[in-house]
VEXDO-318264 format. One record per residue (C-alpha): x, y, z. Coordinates in steps of 0.5 Angstrom, whole numbers, padded with zeros to 4 digits, always signed. Layout:
N
XYZ ...
END
This chain:
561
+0032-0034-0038 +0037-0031-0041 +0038-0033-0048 +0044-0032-0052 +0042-0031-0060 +0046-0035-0065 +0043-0033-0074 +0046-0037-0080 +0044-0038-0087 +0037-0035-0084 +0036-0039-0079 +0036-0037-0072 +0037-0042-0064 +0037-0040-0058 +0040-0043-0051 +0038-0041-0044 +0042-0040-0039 +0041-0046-0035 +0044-0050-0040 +0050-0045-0042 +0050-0043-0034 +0053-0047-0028 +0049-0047-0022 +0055-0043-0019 +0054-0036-0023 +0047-0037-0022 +0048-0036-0015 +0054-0030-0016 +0048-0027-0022 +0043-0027-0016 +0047-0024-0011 +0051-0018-0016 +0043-0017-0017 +0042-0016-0009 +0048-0012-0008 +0046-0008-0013 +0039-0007-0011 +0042-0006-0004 +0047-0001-0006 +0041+0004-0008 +0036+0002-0001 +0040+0004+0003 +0042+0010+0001 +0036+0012+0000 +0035+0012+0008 +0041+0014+0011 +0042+0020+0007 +0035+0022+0011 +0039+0022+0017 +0045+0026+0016 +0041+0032+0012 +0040+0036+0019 +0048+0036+0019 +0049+0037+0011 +0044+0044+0012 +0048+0046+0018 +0055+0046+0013 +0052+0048+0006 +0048+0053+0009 +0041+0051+0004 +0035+0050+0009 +0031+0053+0003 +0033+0047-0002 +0031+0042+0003 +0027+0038-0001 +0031+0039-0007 +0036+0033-0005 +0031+0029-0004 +0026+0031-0011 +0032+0031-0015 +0033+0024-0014 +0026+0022-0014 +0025+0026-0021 +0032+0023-0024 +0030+0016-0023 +0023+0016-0024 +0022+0019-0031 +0029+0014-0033 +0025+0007-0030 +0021+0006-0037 +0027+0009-0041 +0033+0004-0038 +0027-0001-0039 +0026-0001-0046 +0033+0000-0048 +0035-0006-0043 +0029-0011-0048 +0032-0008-0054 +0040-0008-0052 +0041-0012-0046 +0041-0013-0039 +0048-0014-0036 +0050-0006-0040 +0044-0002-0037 +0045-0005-0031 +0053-0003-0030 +0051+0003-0033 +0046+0005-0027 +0052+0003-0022 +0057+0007-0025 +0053+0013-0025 +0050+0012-0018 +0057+0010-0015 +0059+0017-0020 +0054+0021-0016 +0055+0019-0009 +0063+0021-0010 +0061+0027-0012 +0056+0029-0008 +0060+0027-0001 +0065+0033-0005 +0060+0037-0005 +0061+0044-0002 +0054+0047-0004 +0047+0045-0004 +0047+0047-0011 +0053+0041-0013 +0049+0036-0009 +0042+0037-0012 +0046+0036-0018 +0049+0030-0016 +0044+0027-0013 +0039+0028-0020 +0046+0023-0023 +0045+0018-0017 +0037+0018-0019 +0039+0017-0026 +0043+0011-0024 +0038+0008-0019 +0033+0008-0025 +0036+0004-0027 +0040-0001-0022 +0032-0003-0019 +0028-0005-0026 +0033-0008-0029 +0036-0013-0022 +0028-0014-0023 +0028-0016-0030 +0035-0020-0029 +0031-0024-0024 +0026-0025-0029 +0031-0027-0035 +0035-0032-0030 +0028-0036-0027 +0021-0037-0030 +0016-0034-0027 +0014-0040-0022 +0021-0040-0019 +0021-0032-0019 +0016-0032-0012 +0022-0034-0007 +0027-0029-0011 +0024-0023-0012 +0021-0024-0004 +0029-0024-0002 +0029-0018-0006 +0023-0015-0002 +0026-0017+0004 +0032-0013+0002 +0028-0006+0001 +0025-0008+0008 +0032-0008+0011 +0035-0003+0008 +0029+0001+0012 +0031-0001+0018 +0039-0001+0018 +0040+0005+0014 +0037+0011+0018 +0041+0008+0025 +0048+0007+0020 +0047+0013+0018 +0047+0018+0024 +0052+0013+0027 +0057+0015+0020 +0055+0022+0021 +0056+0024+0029 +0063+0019+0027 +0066+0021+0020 +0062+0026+0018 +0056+0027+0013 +0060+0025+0006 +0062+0019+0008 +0054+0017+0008 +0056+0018+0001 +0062+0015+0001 +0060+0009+0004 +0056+0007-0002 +0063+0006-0006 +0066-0001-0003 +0059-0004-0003 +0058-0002-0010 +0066-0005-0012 +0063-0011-0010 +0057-0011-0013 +0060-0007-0020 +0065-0013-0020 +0061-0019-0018 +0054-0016-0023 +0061-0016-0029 +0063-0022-0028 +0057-0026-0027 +0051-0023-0032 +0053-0026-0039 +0054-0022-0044 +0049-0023-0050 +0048-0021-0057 +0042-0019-0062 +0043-0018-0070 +0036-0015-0071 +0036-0007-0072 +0031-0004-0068 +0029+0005-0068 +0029+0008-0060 +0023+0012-0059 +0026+0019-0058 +0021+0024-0059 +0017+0019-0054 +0022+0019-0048 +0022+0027-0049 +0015+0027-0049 +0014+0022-0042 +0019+0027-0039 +0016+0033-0040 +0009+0030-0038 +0012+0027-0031 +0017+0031-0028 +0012+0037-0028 +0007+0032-0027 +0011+0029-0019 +0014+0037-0018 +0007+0039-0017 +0004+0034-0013 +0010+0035-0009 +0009+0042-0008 +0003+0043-0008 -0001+0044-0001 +0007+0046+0001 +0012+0051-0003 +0005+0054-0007 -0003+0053-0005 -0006+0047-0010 -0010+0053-0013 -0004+0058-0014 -0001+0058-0022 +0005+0055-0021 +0001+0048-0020 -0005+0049-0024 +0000+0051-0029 +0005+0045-0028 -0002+0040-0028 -0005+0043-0035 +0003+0042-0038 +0003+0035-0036 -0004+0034-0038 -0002+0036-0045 +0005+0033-0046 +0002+0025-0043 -0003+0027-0048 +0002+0028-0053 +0006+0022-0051 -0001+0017-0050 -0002+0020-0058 +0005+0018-0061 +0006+0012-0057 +0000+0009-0060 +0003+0009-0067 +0010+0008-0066 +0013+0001-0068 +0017+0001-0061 +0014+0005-0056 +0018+0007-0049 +0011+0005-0046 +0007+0002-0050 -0001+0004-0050 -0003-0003-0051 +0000-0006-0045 -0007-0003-0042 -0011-0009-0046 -0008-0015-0042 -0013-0013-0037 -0008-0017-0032 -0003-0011-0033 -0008-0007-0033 -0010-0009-0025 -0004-0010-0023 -0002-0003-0025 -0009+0000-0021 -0007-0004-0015 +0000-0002-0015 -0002+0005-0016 -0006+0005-0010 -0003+0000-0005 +0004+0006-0007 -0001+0012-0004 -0003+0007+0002 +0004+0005+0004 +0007+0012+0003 +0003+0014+0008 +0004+0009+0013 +0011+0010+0012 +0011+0017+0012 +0006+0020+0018 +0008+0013+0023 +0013+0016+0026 +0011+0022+0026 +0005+0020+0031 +0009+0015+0035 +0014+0021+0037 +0009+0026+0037 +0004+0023+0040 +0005+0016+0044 +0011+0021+0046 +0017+0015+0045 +0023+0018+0043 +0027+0016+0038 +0033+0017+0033 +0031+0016+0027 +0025+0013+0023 +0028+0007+0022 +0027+0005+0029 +0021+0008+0029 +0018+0003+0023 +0021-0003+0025 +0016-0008+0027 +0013-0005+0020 +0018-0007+0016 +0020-0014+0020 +0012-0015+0019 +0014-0013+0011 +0020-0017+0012 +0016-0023+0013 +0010-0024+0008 +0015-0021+0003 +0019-0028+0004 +0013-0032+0006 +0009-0029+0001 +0014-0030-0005 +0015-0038-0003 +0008-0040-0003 +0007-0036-0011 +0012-0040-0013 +0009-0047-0009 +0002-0047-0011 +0003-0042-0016 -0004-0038-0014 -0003-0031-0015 -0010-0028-0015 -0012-0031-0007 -0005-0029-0004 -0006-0021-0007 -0014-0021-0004 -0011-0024+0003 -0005-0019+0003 -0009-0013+0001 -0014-0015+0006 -0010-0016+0012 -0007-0010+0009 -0012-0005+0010 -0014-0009+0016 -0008-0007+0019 -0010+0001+0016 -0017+0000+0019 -0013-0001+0026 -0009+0005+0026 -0014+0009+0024 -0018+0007+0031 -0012+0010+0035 -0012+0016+0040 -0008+0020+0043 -0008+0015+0050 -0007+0009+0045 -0001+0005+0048 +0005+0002+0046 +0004-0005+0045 -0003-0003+0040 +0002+0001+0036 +0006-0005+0035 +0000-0009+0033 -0002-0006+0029 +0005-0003+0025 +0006-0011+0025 -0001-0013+0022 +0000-0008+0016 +0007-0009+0015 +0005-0017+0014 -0001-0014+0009 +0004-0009+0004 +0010-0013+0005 +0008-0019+0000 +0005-0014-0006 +0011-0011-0007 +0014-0017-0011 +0007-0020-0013 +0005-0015-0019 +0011-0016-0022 +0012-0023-0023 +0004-0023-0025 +0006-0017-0029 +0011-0021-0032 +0008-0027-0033 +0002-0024-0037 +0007-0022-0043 +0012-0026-0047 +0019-0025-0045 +0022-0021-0051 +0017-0015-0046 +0020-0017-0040 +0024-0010-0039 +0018-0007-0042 +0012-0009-0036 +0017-0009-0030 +0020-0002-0032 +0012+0000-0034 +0010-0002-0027 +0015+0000-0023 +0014+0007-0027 +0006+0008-0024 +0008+0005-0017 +0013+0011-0017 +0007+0015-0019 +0002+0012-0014 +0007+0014-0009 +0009+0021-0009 +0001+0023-0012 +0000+0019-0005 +0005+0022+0000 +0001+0029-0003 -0006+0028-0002 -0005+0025+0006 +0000+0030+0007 -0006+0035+0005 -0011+0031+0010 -0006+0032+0015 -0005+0039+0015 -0012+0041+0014 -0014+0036+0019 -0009+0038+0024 -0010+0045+0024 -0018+0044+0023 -0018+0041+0030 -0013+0045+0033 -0017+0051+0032 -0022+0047+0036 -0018+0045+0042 -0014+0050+0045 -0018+0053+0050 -0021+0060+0049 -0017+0062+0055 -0011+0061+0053 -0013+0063+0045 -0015+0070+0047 -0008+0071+0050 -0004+0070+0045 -0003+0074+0039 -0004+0072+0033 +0003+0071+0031 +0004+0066+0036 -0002+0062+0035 +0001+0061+0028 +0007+0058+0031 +0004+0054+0035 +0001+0050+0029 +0007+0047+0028 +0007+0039+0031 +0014+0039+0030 +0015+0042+0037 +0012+0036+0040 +0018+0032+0036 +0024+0038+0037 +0027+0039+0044 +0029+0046+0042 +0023+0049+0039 +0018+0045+0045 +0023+0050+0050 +0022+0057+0045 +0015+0055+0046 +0015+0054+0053 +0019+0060+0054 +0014+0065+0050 +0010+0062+0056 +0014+0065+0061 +0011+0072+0060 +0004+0069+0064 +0008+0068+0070 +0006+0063+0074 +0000+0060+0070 +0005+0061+0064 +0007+0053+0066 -0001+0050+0066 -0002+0055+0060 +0004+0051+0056 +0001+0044+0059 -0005+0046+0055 -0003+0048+0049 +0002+0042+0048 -0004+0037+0050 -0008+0041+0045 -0003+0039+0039 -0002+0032+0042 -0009+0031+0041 -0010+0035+0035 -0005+0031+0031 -0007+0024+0033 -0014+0026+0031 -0010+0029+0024 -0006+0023+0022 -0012+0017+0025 -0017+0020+0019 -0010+0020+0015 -0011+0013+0016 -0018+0013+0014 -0015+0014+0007 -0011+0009+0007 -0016+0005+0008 -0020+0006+0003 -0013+0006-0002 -0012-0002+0001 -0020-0004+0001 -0020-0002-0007 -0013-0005-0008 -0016-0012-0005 -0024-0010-0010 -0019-0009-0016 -0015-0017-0015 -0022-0019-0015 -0022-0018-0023 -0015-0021-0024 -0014-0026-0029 -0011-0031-0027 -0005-0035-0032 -0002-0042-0030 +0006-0039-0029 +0010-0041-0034 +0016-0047-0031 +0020-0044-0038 +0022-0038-0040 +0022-0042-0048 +0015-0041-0048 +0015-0034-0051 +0007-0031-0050 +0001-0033-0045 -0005-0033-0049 -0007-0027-0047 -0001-0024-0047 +0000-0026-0055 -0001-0019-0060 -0001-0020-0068 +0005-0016-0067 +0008-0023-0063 +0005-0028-0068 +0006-0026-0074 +0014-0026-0074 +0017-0030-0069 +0020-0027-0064 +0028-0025-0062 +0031-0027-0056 +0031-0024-0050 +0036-0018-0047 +0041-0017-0053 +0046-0012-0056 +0046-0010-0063 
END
């Protein structure tokens, strides 16, 4: 729990915080905690909703993605920073500090008034968000020791799965309403509250023992991921993966995390200590995160594509699209985390979750294009049910493996490599797809049709958006019109080929999937598994315990110089 640190005469005491703290601003410390976590959420989904219209106004279609991967970049590469310093300095500061500059950028980029200001302003809520998600984490480490955390940090998941859900349909709902800042400017009286209530609730804490922030190892980690995540994210996309720009970026990634890996190791207070790797606990729960990442993301990524391109469903947003998903994640995120915290058996509820899981994936990857409504919901429903209880799981057997002086440390590190996971996930099954998708549609459309076509056409229609987009299934359908009375049957074809052709692309996505989650619940088979802890006092697991730990004793947890 959070200690307060009191030296004299050479002597040292701590105090937890539940015999300094009522019960009262326990429950205002948990709820500042989810606001703030909400706050970042959200965001994330509405902002999705309303970029057609901010394109519309900036006039940036060929800075796109760069709202979105500046953010991602921003905070990616901060989580291990703010958690480090968080371990060394305190939570309460870092934590602020992440809300200040999130709430900062999002009122920036609702004045924004061109596409370069708000990538910019999105890259400033990026760095507060990498802050605000390890830190809300670790303060619930802090407050509850691991054997209570089950049931706090499944709430917290269950915000994230709401957030899903609410936020694409908030969105268009401000954007068609207010106009597109006020997707940002919405953020800022959830923020107030969660600013104030975070203030007030988190206590203030203090240490007196120096410590040295490890500057060259932070650069270094940036300089190996940001390269490391543009790649993947352009890879396959804005360049072919064989051109120089990726192979480039890949080989000075490489060489700057080999730098980082060298100088970690001999550093007294590394930013990612290489030596988390010998808790083979860590080193699990880093492996399954990792995959379970790249195996969510394609779910998340790619089902609403299917559904509206394929089952034909219309729908306004993806957020509508994934909610029997994300009410399945919903509940086996809250359900998950109260079984951890009533039985304290980790290792059984990570294999389940992660079989049923990839049961769920398996599912999916056995639908065709006739598949009906209420299997696509099954089978949403089955793997929302497996993924939704791994999200909290790892961190709080993460949590528990180490003494509390590293608490900030191991959530940033994993939430660090789950971010990874996810974004080197998003670019392989994004290249299955592509690949897979014009394989067989190259195999789909009929010769006749394909030998009245020039080439230009045929490449226009290897696109299935059109099966998504009113507008550009009506330019299809009028290139059509040149064939006359055939032109009608002719455009039947064609969209039933694409119809077919990416059904067949996004189900052999899914056998990826699969396989991601089959691996996860094979790595689960080889977790340690430690008694949690029903005190934050007791500084270290056996096997967490270091020479580093045992030879001085170690100094409470979450304070200021």
């Amino acid at each position: 729990m959070i200690e307060t640190s009191h030296r004299a005469a050479g002597t040292e005491t701590t105090q937890s915080v539940d015999e300094s703290v009522d019960k009262r601003r326990l429950v205002f410390i948990v709820i500042g905690v989810l606001l703030g976590m909400l706050l970042g959420a959200v965001d994330q989904t509405v902002v999705g909703t309303a970029m057609p219209q901010i394109i519309a106004d900036l006039h940036g279609l060929q800075h796109y993605a760069w709202v979105f991967t500046a953010y991602m970049l921003a905070s990616t590469v901060s989580v291990p920073i703010y958690g480090k310093l968080s371990d060394i300095y305190g939570r309460r500061g870092f934590f602020l500090l992440g809300m200040i500059l999130f709430l900062a950028g999002s009122a920036l980029s609702g004045m924004s008034q061109t596409m370069t200001q708000l990538i910019l302003f999105r890259g400033l809520q990026g760095l507060g968000a990498g802050a605000m998600l390890p830190i809300a984490i670790a303060i619930i480490g802090d407050v509850f020791p691991p054997s209570e955390r089950g049931k706090w940090q499944g709430l917290m998941g269950a915000v994230f799965g709401l957030a899903s859900i609410i936020g694409p349909t908030l969105g268009g709902w401000i954007t068609d309403n207010w106009g597109w800042p006020w997707v940002f400017y919405v953020n800022m009286p959830i923020g107030a509250v969660a600013l104030l209530t975070a203030g007030l609730a988190i206590p203030a804490t203090t240490r007196r023992r120096q410590h040295r922030i490890d500057y060259v190892g932070a650069t270094l980690l940036v300089l190996g991921t940001v390269p490391l995540l543009l790649a993947f994210t352009w890879g396959g996309e804005t360049y072919p993966w064989g051109s120089v720009q990726i192979i480039g970026m890949l080989a000075f990634a490489t060489v700057a995390l080999v730098a980082a890996f060298i100088w970690e190791s001999r550093v007294e207070e590394p930013i990612i200590s290489p030596g988390l790797f010998k808790n083979s606990v860590f080193t699990v729960s880093v492996l399954a995160s990792f995959l379970a990442s790249a195996g969510m993301f394609g779910a998340v990524m790619y089902l609403p594509l299917f559904i509206q391109g394929v089952v034909g469903n219309s729908a306004t947003n993806s957020g509508v699209v994934l909610t029997p998903m994300m009410l399945g994640f919903i509940a086996s995120s809250i359900v998950g985390g109260q079984l951890l915290s009533r039985t304290g058996k980790y290792k059984v509820l990570s294999i389940v979750s992660f079989a049923v899981g990839a049961v769920g994936a398996f599912l999916l990857s056995q639908m065709d294009a006739s598949v009906s409504n209420g299997v696509v919901v099954r089978n949403m429903v089955i793997i929302g049910l497996g993924i939704g209880v791994s999200m909290s799981l790892f961190t709080i057997i993460t949590q528990n493996a180490f003494p509390i002086q590293k608490l900030g440390e191991v959530t940033a590190s994993l939430q660090f490599f789950r971010s990874i996971g996810g974004t080197i996930g998003v670019a392989v099954l994004g290249t299955v797809m592509t690949n897979r998708y014009n394989a067989v549609f190259a195999s789909n459309i009929p010769a006749q049709v394909r030998e009245q076509l020039t080439p230009e056409q045929l490449a226009a229609l290897q696109n299935p958006q059109g099966l998504m987009a009113p507008e550009t299934a009506g330019m299809i359908q009028q290139m059509f019109a040149q064939f006359g009375a055939q032109g009608q049957e002719i455009f039947a074809q064609v969209m039933l080929a694409i119809r077919e052709s990416l059904a067949t692309a996004i189900t052999d996505l899914f056998v990826v999937t699969t396989i991601a989650l089959v691996l996860a619940t094979v790595s689960c088979f080889f977790l340690k598994e430690i008694p949690l802890r029903k005190t934050n006092r007791v500084e270290a697991s056996a096997e967490a315990a270091q020479p580093e730990e045992v030879a001085e004793p170690p100094a409470p947890v979450g304070a200021d110089d």
